[in-house]
N, C-alpha and C positions, 0 to 999 in steps of 0.2 A: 633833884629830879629832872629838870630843866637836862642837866650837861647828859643824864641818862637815855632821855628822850633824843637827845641832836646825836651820841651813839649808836643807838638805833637807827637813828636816819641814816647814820654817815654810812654804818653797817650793810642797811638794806641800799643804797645806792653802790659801795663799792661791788657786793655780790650781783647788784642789776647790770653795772658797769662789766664786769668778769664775764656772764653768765651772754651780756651781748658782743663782746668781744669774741669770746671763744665762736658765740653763732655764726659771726660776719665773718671770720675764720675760718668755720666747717661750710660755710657758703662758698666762697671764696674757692675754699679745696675741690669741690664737689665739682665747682664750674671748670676749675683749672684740669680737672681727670677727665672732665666730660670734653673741654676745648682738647685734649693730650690725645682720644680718644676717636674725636672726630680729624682729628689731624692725621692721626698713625691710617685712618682707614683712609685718607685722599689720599698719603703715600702709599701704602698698600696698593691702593686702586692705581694708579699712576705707574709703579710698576710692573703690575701686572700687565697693563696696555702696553706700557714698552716692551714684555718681556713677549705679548702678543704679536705685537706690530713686528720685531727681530727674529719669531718663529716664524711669522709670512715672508720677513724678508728672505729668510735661510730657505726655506724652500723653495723660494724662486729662483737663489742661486743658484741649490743642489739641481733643480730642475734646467734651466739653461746650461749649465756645467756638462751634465746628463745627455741634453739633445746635441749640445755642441758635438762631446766626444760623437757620438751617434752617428752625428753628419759627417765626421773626419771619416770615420771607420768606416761606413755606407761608401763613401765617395772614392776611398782609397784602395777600399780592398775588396768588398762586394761590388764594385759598379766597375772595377778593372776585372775581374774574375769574369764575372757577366760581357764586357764589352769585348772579350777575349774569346768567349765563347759563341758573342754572335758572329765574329768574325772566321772564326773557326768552321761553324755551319756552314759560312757563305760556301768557302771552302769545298766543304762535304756536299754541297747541295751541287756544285760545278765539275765534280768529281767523277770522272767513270773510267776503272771502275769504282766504288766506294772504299777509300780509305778506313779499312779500321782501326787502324793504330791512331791516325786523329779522330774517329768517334772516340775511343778512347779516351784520349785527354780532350773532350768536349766535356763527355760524361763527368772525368775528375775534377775537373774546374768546377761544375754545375752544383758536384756535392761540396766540394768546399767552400762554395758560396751559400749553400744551403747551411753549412755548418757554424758561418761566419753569423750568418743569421740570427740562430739560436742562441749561441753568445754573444750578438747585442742584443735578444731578449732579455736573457739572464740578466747582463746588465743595467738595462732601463729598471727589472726589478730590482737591483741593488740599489739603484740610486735613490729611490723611494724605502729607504732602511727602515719605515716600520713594521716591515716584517721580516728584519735580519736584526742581530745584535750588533751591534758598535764593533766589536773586532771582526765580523764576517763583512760587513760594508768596508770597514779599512783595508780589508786583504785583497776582496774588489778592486777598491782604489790603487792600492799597490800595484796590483795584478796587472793593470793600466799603463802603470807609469813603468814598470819593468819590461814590458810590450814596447816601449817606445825605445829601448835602450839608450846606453850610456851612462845611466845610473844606478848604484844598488841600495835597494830598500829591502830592512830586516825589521821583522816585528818579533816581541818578543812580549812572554806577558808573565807575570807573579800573582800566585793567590788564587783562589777559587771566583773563575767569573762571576758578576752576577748580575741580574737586571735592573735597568734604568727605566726610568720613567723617559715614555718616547719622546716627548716633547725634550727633554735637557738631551736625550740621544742624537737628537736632529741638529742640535745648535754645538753639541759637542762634536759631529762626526762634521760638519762645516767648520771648525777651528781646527783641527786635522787638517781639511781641505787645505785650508786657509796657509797652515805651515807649507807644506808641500809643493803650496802655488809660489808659495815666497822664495821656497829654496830653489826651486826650479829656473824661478827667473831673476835674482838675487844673490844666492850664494854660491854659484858655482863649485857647488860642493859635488864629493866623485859616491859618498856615503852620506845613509840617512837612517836611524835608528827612532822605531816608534815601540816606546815603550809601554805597556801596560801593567800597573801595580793596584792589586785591587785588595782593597780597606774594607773594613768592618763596615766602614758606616759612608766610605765616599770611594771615588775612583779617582787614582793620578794616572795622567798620560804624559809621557815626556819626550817630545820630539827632538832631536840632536841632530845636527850634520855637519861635516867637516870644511866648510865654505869658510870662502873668505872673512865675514864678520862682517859685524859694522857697529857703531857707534849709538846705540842705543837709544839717549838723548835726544840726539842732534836728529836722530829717524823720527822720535814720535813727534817732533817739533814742523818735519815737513808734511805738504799735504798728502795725505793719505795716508801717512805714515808705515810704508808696507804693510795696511791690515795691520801694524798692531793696536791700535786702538778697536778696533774690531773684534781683536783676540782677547783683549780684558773686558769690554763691554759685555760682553757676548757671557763670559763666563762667571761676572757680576751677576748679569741676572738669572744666570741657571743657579745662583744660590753659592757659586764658588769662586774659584782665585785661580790667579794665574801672575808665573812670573818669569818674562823675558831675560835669558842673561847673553850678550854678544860683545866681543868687543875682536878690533880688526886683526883679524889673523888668525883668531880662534876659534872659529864657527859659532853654531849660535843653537843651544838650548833653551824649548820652549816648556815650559811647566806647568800645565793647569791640571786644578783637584775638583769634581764636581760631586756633589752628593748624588745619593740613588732615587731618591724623592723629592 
């Protein structure tokens, strides 16, 4: 009886044994989902700021980028058109009898400064692209830089467009920038190909130019690294990827994929 009773005990101890292990176990679990839990949501939360704080930053570039052209364009071609036309006046006003062939080109001048106008309205709203699509802002942009000559820029797109969530639009149509800026002053490239491929479920954009190249590495190593750290950050946090390929002599395609959401 004795040996049956201390099996008994040993019994009810090893099942108390089990029965607290397994507890301090599912404790344990419970608290490790709940720490996993509260961790996923500081990261969560943490990206999110960043990916806020990179949408403020992007629009203040697209915004300065924006006034800059503004002031080039005002300065060069509407404020010479105008300064041409008051001079013209003085002209007209000194004149007897009155010249009408220069009221004439007063008057031409006066409308194609008025017209200059309205095309940097249009584009101040481009530059604010939430309320353009991602390829009507790039042909903007394009439209820009083909203005400035000496360069050719070709866009081309595959697949049925479709809409972006404006906020990853904003930070994608400034990595666009971004290539553009770099070929411009960088690659001395004579061709620039912006490719649009649109997916089921994301968008690739693939910038090319036929520029000199350069060394990959050894660029993201310097400071500022031509924007490209910029260009993967940036499309990190719009939820996607992006992948630089250059090397010297062979120009430089830039590849990022973002989702729609």
């Amino acid at each position: 009886m004795p040996d049956a009773k201390e099996q008994i005990t040993t019994t009810i101890l090893a099942v108390i044994f089990v029965l607290l292990f397994f507890g301090v176990l599912f404790i344990f679990m419970l608290s490790y989902i709940h720490y996993r839990r509260r961790q996923n949501a500081r990261e969560k939360k943490a990206m999110q700021d960043q990916f806020d704080q990179q949408l403020m930053q992007t629009r203040l570039e697209i915004q300065e980028q924006t006034f800059r052209y503004l002031s080039e364009e005002i300065h060069d071609h509407v404020g010479q058109l105008l300064s041409l036309a008051k001079i013209q006046l003085s002209s007209v006003r000194d004149t007897e009898p009155v010249d009408h062939g220069l009221v004439k080109d007063v008057y031409a001048n006066v409308t194609r400064a008025l017209q200059d106008l309205r095309s940097l309205a249009k584009g101040l709203h481009a530059g604010h692209i939430r309320h353009f699509s991602i390829r009507e802002a790039v042909d903007e942009e394009v439209q820009r830089i083909r203005k400035a000559g000496g360069l050719k820029v070709s866009v081309t797109s595959e697949g049925e467009e479709k809409k972006i969530k404006e906020e990853k639009q904003l930070i994608l149509f400034r990595i666009i920038q971004e290539c553009l800026q770099n070929c411009l002053k960088h690659a001395s490239a004579s061709n620039i190909n912006i490719g649009f491929t649109w997916y089921a479920e994301q968008l690739r954009v693939r910038v090319r130019d036929d520029g000199q190249g350069f060394d990959t590495e050894k660029a993201s190593a310097l400071a500022g690294g031509l924007g490209l750290e910029n260009i993967r950050n940036r499309a990190l946090l719009s939820g996607g990827s992006s992948v630089i390929h250059s090397r010297p002599g062979e120009g430089t395609t830039v590849t990022v994929q973002i989702p729609y959401e």
